[in-house]
C-alpha positions in Angstrom: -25.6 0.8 5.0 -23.0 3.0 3.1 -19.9 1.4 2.2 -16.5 3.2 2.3 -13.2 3.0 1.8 -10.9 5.0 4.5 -7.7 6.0 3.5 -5.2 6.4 6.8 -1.7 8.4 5.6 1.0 10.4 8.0 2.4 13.5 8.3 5.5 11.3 8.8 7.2 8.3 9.5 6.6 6.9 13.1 3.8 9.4 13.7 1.6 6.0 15.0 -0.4 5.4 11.5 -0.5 2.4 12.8 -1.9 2.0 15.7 -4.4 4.8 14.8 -5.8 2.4 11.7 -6.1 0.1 14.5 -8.3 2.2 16.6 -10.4 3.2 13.2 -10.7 -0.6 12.8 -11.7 -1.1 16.2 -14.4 1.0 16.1 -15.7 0.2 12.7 -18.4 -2.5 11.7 -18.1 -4.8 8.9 -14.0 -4.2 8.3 -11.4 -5.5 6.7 -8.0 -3.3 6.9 -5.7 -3.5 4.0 -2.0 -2.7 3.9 -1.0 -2.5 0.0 2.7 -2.0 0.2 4.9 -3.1 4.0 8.6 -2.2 3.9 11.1 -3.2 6.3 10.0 -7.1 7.3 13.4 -8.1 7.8 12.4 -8.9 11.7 9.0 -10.2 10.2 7.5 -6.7 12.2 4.4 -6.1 9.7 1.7 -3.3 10.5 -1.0 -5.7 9.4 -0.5 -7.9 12.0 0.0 -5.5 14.1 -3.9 -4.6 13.4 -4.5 -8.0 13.2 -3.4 -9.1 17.3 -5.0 -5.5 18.7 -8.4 -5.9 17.0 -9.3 -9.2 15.6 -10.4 -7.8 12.6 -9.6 -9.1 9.4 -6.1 -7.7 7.4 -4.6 -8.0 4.4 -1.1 -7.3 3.1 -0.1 -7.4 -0.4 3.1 -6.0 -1.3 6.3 -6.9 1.0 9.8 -5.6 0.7 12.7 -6.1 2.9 13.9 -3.2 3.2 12.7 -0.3 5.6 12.6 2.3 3.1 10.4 4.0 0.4 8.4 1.4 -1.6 9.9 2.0 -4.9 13.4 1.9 -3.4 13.1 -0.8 -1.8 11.9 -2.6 -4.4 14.9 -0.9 -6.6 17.6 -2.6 -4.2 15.7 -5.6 -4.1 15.6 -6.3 -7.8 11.9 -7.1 -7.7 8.4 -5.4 -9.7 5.9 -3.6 -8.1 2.0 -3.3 -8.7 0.9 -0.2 -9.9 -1.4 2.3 -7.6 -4.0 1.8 -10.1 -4.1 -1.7 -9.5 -4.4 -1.3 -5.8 -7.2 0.8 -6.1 -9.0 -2.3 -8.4 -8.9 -4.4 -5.3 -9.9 -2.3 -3.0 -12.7 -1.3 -4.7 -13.3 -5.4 -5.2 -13.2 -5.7 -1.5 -16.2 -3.4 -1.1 -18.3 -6.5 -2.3 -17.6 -7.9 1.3 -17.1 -5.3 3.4 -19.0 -2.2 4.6 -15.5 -0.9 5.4 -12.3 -1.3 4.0 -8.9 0.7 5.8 -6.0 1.2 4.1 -3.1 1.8 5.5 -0.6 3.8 3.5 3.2 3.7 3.7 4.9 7.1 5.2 3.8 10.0 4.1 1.4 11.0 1.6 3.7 11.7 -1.2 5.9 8.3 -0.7 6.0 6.6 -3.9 4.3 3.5 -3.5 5.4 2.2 -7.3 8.5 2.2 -9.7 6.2 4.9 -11.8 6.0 7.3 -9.1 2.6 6.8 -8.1 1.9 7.8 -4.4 -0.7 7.7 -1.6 -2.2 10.9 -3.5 -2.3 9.1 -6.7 -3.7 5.4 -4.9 -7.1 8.5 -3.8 -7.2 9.7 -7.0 -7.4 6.3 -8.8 -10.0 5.6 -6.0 -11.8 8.4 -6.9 -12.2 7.5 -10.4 -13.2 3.4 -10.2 -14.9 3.3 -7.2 -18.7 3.1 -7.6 -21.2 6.1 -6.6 -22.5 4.3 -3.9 -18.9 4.0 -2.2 -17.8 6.8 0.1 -14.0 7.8 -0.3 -12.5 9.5 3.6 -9.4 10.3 4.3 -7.6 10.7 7.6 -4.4 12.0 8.6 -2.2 10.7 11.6 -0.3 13.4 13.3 2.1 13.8 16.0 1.3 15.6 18.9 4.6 18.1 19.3 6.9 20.2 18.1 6.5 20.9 14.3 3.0 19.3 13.7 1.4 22.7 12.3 3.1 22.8 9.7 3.5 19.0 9.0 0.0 18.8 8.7 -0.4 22.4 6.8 1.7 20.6 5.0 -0.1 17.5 3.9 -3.5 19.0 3.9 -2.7 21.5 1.2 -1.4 18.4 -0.6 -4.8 17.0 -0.2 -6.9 20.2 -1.2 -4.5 20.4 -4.2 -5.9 17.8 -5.5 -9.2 18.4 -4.6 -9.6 16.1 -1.8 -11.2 16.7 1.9 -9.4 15.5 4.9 -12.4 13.8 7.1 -10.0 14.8 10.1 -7.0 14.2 12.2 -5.6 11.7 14.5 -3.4 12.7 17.1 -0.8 8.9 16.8 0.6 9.5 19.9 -0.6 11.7 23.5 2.2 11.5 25.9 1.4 10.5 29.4 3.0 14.2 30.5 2.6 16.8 27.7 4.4 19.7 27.4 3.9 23.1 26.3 3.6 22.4 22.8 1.4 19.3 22.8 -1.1 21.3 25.0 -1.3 24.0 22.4 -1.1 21.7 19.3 -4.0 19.7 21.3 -6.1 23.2 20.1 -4.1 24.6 17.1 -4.3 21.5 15.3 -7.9 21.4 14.4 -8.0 25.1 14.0 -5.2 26.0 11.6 -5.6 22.8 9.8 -9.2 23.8 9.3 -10.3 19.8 9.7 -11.6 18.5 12.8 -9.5 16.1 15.6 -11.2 13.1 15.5 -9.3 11.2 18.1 -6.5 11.3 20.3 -4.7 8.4 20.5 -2.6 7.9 24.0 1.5 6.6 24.0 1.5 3.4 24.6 -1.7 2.0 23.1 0.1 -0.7 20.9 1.2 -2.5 24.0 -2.6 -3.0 24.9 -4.6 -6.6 24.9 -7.0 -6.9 22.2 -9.6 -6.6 24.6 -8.4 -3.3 26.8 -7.9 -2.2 23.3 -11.0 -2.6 21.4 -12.6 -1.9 25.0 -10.7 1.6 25.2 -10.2 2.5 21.7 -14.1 4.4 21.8 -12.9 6.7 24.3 -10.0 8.2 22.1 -12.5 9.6 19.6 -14.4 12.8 19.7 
């Protein structure tokens, strides 16, 4: 069986990177789902666990800062150090030992800076890239919303990506609204032709307020 590590990052925050690492989880053998830096557990609301209650699989969180903001400002207020991206991509290419899958969760957007030296989601792949063993696939797959302004979001962070040489495995639309409009019904087919990538799965408003079992039992269906 190939082994890989999927990388899950946003066009934004609140685009549903969340709940669309849980659906990737849910439909993924041999898992374990890793979220390296969580900001904003003030109200103890962490992703991973999140993950954790809609899938039953396996999660991991490593890195937790009070407040809900970038990773190295938060940290900055808080007074406290931060592991490097380089070391985060050492233990997630550890945890390939034990896992067929491993999917990280990033934190905002793609160029968020996860660490006090400016390392960011892009830098996490690229340290990836260069420790991870041959046998190990590296995907990536970006979380988008479904309205208003998601071309060029996504435009956006996939010629971040292909800037440094990397290849989205496809999209994830976060959140389908119940009634779309106008714009969601033509993002539904722009999106996968202007960004060049394919939509891998359409994830419906709401899905985070599912059982674990109505969720792991309709997460399938979302996917293309």
């Amino acid at each position: 069986m190939t082994r890989r590590i999927v990388v899950v990052t946003g066009t934004n925050t609140g685009v549903g990177k969340t709940i669309a690492t849980a659906a990737l989880a849910a439909t993924s053998v041999d898992v374990v789902v890793v979220k390296p830096v969580q900001t904003g557990i003030v109200d103890d609301d962490r992703d991973a666990d999140t993950v954790a209650r809609l899938t039953g699989v396996p999660t991991q969180e490593w890195t937790s800062l009070d407040d809900p903001l970038a990773p190295d400002t938060a940290a900055r207020r808080q007074g406290v150090a931060i592991p490097r991206v380089e070391e985060y991509a050492d233990r997630l290419v550890a945890l390939c030992e034990h896992h067929g899958t491993v999917v990280v969760e990033g934190a905002g957007g793609l160029l968020v800076r996860l660490d006090a030296d400016g390392g960011t989601l892009l830098d996490l792949l690229s340290a990836l890239r260069a420790v991870k063993p041959a046998d190990v696939r590296l995907e990536v797959v970006v979380v988008c919303s479904a309205g208003l302004g998601t071309l060029n979001h996504t435009e956006l962070t996939l010629h971040a990506l292909r800037a440094a040489s990397f290849d989205a495995s496809g999209l994830v639309i976060g959140s389908w609204p119940e009634s779309p409009g106008l714009a969601e019904v033509c993002n539904l087919q722009d999106l996968p032709r202007v960004a060049g990538v394919p939509l891998l799965a359409v994830v419906p408003a709401g899905a985070g307020t599912l059982d674990r079992d109505r969720f792991r039992d309709q997460a399938p269906g979302w996917f293309r």
